[in-house]
Backbone as CSV, one residue per row, in Angstrom:
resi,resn,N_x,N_y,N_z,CA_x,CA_y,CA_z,C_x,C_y,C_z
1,UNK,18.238,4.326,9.764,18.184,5.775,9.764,16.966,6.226,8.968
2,UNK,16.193,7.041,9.889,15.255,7.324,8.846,15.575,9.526,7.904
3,UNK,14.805,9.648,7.316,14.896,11.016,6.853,13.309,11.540,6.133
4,UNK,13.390,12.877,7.170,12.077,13.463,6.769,12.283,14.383,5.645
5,UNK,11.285,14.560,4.968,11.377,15.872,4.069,9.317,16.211,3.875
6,UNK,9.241,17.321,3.492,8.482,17.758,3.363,7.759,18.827,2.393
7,UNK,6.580,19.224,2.060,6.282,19.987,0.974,5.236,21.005,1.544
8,UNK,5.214,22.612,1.695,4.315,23.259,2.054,3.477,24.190,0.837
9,UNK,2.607,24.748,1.201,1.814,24.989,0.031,1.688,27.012,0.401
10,UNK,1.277,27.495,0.005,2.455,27.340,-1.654,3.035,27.436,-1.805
11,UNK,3.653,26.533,-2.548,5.172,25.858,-3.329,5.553,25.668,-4.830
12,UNK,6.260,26.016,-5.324,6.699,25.268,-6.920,6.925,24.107,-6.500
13,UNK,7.241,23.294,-5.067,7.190,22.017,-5.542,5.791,20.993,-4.660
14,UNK,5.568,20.518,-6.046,4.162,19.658,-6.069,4.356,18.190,-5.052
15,UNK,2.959,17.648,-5.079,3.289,15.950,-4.609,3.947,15.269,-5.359
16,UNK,3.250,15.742,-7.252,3.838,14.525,-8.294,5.543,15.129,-8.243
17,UNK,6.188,16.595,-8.193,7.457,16.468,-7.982,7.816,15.763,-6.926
18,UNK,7.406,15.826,-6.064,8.618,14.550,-5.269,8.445,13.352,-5.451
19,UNK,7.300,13.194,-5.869,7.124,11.372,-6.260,8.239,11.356,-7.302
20,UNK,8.144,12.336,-8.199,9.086,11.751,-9.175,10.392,11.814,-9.092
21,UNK,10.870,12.738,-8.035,11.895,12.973,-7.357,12.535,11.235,-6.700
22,UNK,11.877,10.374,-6.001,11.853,9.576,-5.399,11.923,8.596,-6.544
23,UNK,10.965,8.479,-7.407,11.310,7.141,-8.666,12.716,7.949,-9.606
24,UNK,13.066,8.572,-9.181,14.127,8.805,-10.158,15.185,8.339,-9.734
25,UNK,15.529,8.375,-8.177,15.877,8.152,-7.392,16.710,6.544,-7.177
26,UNK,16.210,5.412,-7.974,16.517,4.022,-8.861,16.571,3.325,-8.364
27,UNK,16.392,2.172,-8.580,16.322,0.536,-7.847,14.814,0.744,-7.607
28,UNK,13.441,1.148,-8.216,12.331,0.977,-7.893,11.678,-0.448,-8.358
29,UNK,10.900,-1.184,-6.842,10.887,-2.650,-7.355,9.235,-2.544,-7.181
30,UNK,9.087,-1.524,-6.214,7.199,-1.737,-6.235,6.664,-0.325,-5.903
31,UNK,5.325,-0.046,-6.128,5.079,1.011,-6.467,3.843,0.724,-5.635
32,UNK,2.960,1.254,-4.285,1.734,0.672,-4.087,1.187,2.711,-3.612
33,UNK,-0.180,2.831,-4.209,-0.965,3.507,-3.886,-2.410,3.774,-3.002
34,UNK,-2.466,4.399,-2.272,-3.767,4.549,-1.352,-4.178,5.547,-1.001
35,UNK,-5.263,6.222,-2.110,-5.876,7.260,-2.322,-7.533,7.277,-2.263
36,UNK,-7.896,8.481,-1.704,-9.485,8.190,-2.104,-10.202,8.483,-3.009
37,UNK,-9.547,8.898,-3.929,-9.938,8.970,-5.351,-8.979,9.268,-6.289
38,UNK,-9.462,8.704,-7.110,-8.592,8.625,-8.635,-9.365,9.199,-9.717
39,UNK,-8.416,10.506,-10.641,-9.061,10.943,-11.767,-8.229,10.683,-12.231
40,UNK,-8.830,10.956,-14.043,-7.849,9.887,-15.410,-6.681,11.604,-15.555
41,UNK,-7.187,12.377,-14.802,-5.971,13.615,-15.135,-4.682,13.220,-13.998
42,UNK,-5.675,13.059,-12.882,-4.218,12.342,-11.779,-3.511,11.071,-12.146
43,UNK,-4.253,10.673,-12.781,-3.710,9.330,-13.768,-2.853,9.360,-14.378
44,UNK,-3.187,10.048,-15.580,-2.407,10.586,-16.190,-0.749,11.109,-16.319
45,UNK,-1.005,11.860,-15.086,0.032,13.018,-14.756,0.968,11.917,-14.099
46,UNK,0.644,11.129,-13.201,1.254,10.125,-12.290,2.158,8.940,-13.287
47,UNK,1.073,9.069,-14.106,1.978,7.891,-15.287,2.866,8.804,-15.968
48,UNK,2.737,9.390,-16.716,3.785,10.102,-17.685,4.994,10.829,-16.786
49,UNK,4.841,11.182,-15.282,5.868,10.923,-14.832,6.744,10.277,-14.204
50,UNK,6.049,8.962,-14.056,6.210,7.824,-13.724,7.908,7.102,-14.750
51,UNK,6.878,7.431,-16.105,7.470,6.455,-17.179,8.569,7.565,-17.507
52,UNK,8.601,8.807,-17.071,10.208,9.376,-17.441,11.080,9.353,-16.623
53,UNK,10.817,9.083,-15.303,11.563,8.920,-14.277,12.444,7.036,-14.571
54,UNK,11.542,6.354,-14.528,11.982,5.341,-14.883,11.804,4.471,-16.133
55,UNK,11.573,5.093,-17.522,12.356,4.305,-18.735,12.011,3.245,-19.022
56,UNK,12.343,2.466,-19.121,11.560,0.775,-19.785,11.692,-0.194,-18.387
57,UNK,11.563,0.244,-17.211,12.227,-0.107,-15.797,10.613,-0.003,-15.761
58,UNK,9.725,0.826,-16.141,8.003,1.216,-15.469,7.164,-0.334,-15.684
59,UNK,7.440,-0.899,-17.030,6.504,-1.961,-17.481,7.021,-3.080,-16.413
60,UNK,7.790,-3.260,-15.409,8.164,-4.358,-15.255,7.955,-3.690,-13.720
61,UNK,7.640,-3.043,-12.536,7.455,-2.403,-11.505,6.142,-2.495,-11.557
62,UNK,5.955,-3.550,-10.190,4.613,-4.128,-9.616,3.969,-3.026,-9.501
63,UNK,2.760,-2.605,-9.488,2.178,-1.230,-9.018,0.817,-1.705,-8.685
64,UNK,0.471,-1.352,-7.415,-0.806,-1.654,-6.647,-1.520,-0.147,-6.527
65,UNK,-2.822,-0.173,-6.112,-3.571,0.897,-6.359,-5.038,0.394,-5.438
66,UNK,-5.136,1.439,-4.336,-6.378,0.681,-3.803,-7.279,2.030,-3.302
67,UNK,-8.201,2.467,-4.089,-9.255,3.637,-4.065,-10.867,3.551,-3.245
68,UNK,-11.961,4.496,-3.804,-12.816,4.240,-3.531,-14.068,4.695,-4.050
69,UNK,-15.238,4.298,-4.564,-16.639,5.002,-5.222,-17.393,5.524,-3.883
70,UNK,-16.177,6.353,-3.021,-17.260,7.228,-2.140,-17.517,8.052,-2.729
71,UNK,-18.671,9.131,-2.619,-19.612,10.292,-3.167,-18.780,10.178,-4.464
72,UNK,-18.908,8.790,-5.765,-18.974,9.567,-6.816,-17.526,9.766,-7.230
73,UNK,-16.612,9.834,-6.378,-15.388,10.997,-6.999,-14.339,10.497,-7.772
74,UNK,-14.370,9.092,-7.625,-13.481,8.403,-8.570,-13.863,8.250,-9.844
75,UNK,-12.842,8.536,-10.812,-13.651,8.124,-12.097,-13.122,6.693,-12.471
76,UNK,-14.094,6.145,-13.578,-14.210,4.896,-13.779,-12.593,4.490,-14.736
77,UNK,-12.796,5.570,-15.740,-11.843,5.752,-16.386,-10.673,5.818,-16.332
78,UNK,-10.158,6.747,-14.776,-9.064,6.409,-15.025,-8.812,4.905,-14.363
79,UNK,-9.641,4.387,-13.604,-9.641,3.026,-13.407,-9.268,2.070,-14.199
80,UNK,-9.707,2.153,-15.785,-9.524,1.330,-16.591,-8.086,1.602,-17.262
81,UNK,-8.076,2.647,-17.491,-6.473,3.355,-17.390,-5.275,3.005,-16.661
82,UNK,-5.480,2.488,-15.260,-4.817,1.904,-14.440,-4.476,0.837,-14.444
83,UNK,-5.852,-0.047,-14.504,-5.691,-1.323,-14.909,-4.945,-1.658,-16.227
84,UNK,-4.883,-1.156,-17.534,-4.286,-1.276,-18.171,-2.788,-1.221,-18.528
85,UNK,-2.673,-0.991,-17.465,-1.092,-0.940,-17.186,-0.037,-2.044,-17.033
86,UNK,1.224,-2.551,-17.837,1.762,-3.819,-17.234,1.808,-3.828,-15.430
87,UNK,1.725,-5.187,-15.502,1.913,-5.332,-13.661,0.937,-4.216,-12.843
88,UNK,0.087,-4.220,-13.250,-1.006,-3.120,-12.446,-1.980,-3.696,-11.823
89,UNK,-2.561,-3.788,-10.576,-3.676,-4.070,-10.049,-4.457,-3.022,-9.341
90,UNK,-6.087,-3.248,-9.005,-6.790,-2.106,-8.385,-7.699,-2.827,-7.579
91,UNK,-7.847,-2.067,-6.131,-8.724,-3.176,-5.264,-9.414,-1.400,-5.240
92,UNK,-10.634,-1.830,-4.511,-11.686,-0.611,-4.458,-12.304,-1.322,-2.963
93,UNK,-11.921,0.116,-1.992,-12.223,-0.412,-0.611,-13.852,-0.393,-0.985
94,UNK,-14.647,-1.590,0.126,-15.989,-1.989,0.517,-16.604,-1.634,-0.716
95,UNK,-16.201,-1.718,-2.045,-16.725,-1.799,-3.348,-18.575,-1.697,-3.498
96,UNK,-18.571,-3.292,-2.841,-20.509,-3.628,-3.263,-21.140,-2.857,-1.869
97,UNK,-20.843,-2.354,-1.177,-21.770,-1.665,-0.116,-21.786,-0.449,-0.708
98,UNK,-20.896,0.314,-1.340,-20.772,1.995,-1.428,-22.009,1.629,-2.783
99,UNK,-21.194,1.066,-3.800,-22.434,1.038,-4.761,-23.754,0.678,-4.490
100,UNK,-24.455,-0.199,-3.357,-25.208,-0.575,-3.005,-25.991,0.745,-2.463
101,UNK,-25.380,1.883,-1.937,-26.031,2.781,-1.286,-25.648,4.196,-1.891
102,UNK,-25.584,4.310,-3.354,-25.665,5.132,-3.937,-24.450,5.800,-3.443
103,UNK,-23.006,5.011,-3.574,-22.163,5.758,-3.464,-21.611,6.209,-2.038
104,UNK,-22.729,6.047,-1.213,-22.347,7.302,0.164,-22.014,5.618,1.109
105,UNK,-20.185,6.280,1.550,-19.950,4.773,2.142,-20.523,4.720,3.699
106,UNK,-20.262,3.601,4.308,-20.551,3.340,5.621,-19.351,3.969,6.338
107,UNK,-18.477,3.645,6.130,-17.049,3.710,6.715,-16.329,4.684,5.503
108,UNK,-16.246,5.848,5.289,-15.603,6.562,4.216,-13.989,6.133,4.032
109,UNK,-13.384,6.009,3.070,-12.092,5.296,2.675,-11.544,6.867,2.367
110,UNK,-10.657,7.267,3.460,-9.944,8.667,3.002,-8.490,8.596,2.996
111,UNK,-7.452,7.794,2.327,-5.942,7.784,2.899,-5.997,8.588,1.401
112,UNK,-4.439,9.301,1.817,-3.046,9.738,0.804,-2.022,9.382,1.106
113,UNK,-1.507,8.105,0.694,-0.576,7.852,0.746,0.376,6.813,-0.611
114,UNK,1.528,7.215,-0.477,2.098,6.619,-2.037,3.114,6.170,-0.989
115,UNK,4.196,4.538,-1.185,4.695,3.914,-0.615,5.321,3.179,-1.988
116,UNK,7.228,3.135,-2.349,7.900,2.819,-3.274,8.463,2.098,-2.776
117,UNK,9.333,1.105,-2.852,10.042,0.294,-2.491,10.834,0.653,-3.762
118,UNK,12.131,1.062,-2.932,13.572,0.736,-3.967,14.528,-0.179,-3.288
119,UNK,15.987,-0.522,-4.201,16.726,-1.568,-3.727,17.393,-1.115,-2.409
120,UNK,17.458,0.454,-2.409,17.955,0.873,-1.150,17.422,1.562,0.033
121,UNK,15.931,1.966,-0.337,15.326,2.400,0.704,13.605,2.021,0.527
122,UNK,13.008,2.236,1.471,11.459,2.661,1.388,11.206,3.779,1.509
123,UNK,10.279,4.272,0.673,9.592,5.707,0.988,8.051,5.761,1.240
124,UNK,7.721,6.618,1.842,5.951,6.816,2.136,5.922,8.664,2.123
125,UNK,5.175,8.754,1.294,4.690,10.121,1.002,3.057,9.753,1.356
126,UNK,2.761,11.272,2.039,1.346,11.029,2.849,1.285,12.991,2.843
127,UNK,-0.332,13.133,2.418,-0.758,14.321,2.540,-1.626,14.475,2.684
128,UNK,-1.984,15.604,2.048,-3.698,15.816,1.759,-4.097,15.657,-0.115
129,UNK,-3.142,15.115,-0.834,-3.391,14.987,-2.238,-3.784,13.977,-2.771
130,UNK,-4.653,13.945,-3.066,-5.481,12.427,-4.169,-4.823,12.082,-5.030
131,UNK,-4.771,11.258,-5.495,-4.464,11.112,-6.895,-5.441,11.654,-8.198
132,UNK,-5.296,13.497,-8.368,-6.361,13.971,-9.376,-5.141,15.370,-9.710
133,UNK,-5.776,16.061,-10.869,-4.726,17.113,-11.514,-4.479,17.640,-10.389
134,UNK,-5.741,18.371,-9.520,-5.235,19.350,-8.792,-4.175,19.074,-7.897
């Protein structure tokens, strides 16, 4: 069985509310992200509600993360931010070509999408939102 839900703009409710809606939600075993850019404020915001939704359950929840240095927009920072995370990894689509050409990719890397695995369901949230404050 599947079930849709959805978020229109404008709304009081955000992307990071339903993400956190969804990790609150329990039995979260993996956490994978695919955004085209990452700021240390979307970072931020994503972690701290991350870690109240799920409690000492966050350090031990695989979390993948796979971005991109098209035009610039990712910051480095929150990269390192990410990485620093227990169980955290970060792949960066076509990495040495974008840097190779000042950033501007061949193939532009544009997804939004966040994908949880809990003990009882999968979820995929997909929009138009990056991972950044706004």
């Amino acid at each position: 069985m599947s079930q849709s839900d959805y978020i229109v703009q404008p709304s009081a409710r955000t992307t990071i509310d339903a993400l956190q809606a969804i990790l609150q939600s329990g039995g979260v075993e993996r956490i994978d992200a695919a955004v085209a850019y990452i700021t240390n404020g979307g970072a931020l915001a994503f972690v701290n509600r991350a870690e109240a939704a799920l409690g000492e359950a966050w350090a031990k929840v695989p979390k993948r993360w796979i971005t991109s240095f098209d035009y610039w927009r990712t910051e480095p920072v929150a990269l390192g931010f990410l990485k620093s995370l227990p169980n955290s990894s970060i792949r960066i689509h076509d990495a040495e070509c974008c840097l190779q050409h000042d950033c501007t990719p061949q193939v532009p890397f544009h997804p939004k999408a966040f994908l949880i695995r809990t003990s009882q369901r999968d979820f995929a949230l997909t929009g138009s939102g990056n991972m950044s404050k706004s």
